[in-house]
C-alpha positions in Angstrom: -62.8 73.6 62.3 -62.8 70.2 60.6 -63.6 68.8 57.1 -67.0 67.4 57.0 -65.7 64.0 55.3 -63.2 63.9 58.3 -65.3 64.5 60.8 -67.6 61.5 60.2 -64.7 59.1 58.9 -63.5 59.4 62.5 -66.2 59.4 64.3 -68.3 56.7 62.6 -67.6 52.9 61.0 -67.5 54.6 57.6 -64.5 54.7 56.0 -63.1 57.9 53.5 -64.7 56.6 50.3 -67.8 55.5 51.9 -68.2 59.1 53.7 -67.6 60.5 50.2 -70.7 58.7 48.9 -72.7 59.2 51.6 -72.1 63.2 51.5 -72.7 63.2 47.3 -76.0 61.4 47.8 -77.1 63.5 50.3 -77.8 61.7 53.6 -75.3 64.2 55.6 -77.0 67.7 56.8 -75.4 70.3 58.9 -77.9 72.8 60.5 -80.8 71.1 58.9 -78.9 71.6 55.6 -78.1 69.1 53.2 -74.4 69.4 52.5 -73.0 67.4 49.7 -69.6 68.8 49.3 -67.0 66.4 51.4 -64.6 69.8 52.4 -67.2 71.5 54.2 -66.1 72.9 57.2 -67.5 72.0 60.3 -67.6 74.3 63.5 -67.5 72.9 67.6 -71.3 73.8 67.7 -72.6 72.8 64.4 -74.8 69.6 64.2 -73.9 67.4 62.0 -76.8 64.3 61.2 -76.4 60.8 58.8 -80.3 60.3 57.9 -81.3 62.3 61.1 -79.0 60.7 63.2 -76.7 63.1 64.8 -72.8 62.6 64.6 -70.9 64.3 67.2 -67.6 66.1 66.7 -64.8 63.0 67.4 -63.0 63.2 71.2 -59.4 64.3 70.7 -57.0 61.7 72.4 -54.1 62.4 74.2 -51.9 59.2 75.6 -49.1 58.5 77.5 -47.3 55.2 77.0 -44.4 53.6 78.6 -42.2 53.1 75.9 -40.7 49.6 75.5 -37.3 48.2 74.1 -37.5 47.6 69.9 -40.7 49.3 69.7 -40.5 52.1 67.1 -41.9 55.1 67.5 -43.6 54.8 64.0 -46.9 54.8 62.5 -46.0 51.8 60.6 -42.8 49.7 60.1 -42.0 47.1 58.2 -39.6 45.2 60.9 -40.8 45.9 64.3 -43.2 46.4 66.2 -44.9 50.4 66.9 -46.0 52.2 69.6 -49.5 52.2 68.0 -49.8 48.7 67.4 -49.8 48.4 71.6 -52.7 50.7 71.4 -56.0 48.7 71.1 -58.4 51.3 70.3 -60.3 52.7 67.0 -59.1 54.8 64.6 -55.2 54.7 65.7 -54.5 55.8 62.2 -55.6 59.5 62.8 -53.1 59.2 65.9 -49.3 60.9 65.6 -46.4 60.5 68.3 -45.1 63.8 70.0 -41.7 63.4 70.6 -40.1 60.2 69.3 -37.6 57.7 70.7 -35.1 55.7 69.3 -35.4 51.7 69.5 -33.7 51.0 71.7 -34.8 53.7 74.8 -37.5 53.5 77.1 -39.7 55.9 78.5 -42.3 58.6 78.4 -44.3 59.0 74.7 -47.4 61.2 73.6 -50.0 60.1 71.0 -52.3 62.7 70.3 -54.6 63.4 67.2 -54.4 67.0 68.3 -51.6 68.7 66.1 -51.3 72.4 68.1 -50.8 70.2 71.0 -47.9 67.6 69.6 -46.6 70.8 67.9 -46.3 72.7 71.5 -44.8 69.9 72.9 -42.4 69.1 70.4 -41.4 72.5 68.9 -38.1 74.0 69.7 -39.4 77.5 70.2 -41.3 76.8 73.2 -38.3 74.7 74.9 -40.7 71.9 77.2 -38.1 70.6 79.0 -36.7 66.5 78.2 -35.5 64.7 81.7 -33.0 61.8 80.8 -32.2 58.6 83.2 -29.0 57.9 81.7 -26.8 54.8 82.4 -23.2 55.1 81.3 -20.7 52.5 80.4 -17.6 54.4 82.5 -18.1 56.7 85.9 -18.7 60.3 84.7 -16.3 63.0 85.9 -17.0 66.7 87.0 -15.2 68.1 83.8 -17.5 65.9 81.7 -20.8 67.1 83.6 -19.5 70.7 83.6 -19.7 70.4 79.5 -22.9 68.8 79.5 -23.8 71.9 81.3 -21.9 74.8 79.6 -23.5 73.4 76.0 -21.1 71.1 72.8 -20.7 70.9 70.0 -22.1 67.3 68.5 -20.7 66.2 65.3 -21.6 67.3 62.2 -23.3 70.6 64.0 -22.1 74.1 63.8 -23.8 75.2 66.8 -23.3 73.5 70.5 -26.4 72.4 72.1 -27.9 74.6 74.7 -27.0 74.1 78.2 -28.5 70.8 79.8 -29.0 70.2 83.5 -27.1 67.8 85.2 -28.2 65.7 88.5 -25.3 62.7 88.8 -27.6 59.7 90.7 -24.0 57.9 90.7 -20.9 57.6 89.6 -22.1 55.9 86.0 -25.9 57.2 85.9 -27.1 60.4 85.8 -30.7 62.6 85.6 -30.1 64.8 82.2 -32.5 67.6 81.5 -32.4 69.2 77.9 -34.8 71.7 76.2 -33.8 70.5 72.6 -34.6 67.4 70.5 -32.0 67.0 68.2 -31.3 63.8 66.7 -30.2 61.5 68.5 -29.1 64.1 70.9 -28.5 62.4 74.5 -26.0 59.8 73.2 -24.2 61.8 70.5 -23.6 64.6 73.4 -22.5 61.8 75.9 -20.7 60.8 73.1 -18.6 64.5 72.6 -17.8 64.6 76.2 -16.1 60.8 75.7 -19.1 58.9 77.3 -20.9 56.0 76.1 -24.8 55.2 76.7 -25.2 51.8 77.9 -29.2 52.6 78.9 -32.0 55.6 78.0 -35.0 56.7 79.6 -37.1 59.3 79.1 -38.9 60.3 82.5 -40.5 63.7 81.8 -41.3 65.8 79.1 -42.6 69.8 80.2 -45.0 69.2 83.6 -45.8 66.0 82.4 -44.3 62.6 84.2 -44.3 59.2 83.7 -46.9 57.4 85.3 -44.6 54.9 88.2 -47.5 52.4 87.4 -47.4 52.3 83.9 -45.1 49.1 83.1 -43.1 49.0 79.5 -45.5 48.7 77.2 -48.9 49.9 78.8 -50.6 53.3 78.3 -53.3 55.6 79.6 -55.0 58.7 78.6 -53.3 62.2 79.8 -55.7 63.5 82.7 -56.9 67.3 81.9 -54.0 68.9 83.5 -51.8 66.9 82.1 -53.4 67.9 79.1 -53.4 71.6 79.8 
């Protein structure tokens, strides 16, 4: 279901006070019913008409973007730029990032307007898997790896993390998969083994890869199983 005064906000040029006045002077029907109350709820097959003109229920969006360096993950940001201001399309406001990263890492990012989906993705509970490239500043020894693996304990936590996977590429980068999002989690734990992150990048979040010919910076729409 979704509000009446939502559903024609997004998918028309009116904005939320002009769809009020449009539903309270009764131009808005639903079934062949006038409707003048703005929190109506609005089912998948219900049709929905502005002065017999029929408004169809909004496409939900799901993205994938190629993160850049000093983008924010942010709706909005007073100091740099976001990952929805790269995003030239209408209506980015309704849009909401499913898994964030920090400035200065690169990668794999979902916008979506569907909340269920952002929530699968990004809630603990259902543990979608987070693949890591991660470029080290010193080489990175078995015991080190054999931590990573076993679970630590990050400062400031009373729990360690869960057990991560570990594929060493080299002897200073390695493939790190976790199935946790705490903050800032793949540096501070690189940190509590005595490791410091010199480059991130987010590959892979659950079944659902970055595209190789997406450079930093460009986006497409997830494909439907991607989606599913």
């Amino acid at each position: 279901m979704i509000r009446l005064d939502k559903l024609i906000s997004n998918s028309t040029v009116f904005t939320r006070s002009q769809t009020g006045k449009i539903i309270r002077k009764g131009d808005i029907s639903v079934n062949g019913s006038i409707i003048k109350k703005a929190s109506f709820k609005i089912l998948e097959n219900d049709q929905v008409q502005y002065l017999g003109v029929e408004i169809n229920l909004p496409k939900t969006r799901y993205i994938m973007m190629h993160k850049p360096k000093e983008v924010v993950c942010s709706t909005r940001d007073g100091e740099h730029q976001t990952v929805l201001d790269l995003l030239f399309i209408a209506k980015r406001d309704s849009l909401h990032i499913a898994g964030r990263l920090d400035l200065d890492t690169t990668g794999l990012v979902l916008i979506t307007d569907d909340g269920q989906w952002s929530h699968r993705i990004t809630s603990p509970k259902h543990k979608q898997a987070k693949v890591y490239r991660v470029s080290l500043e010193e080489e990175i020894g078995d015991k080190a790896i054999k931590q990573l693996e076993e679970g630590v304990r990050l400062k400031g936590e009373d729990k360690a993390t869960l057990p991560a996977k570990v594929n060493k590429l080299d002897s200073k980068t390695i493939i790190l998969t976790l199935h946790e999002g705490k903050y800032h989690q793949v540096k501070r734990m690189l940190v509590a083994v005595g490791h410091h992150v010199v480059q991130l990048h987010r590959q892979q979040i659950g079944k659902i890869i970055l595209d190789d010919a997406l450079k930093a910076g460009e986006w497409r729409e997830l494909s439907e199983d991607e989606i599913a």
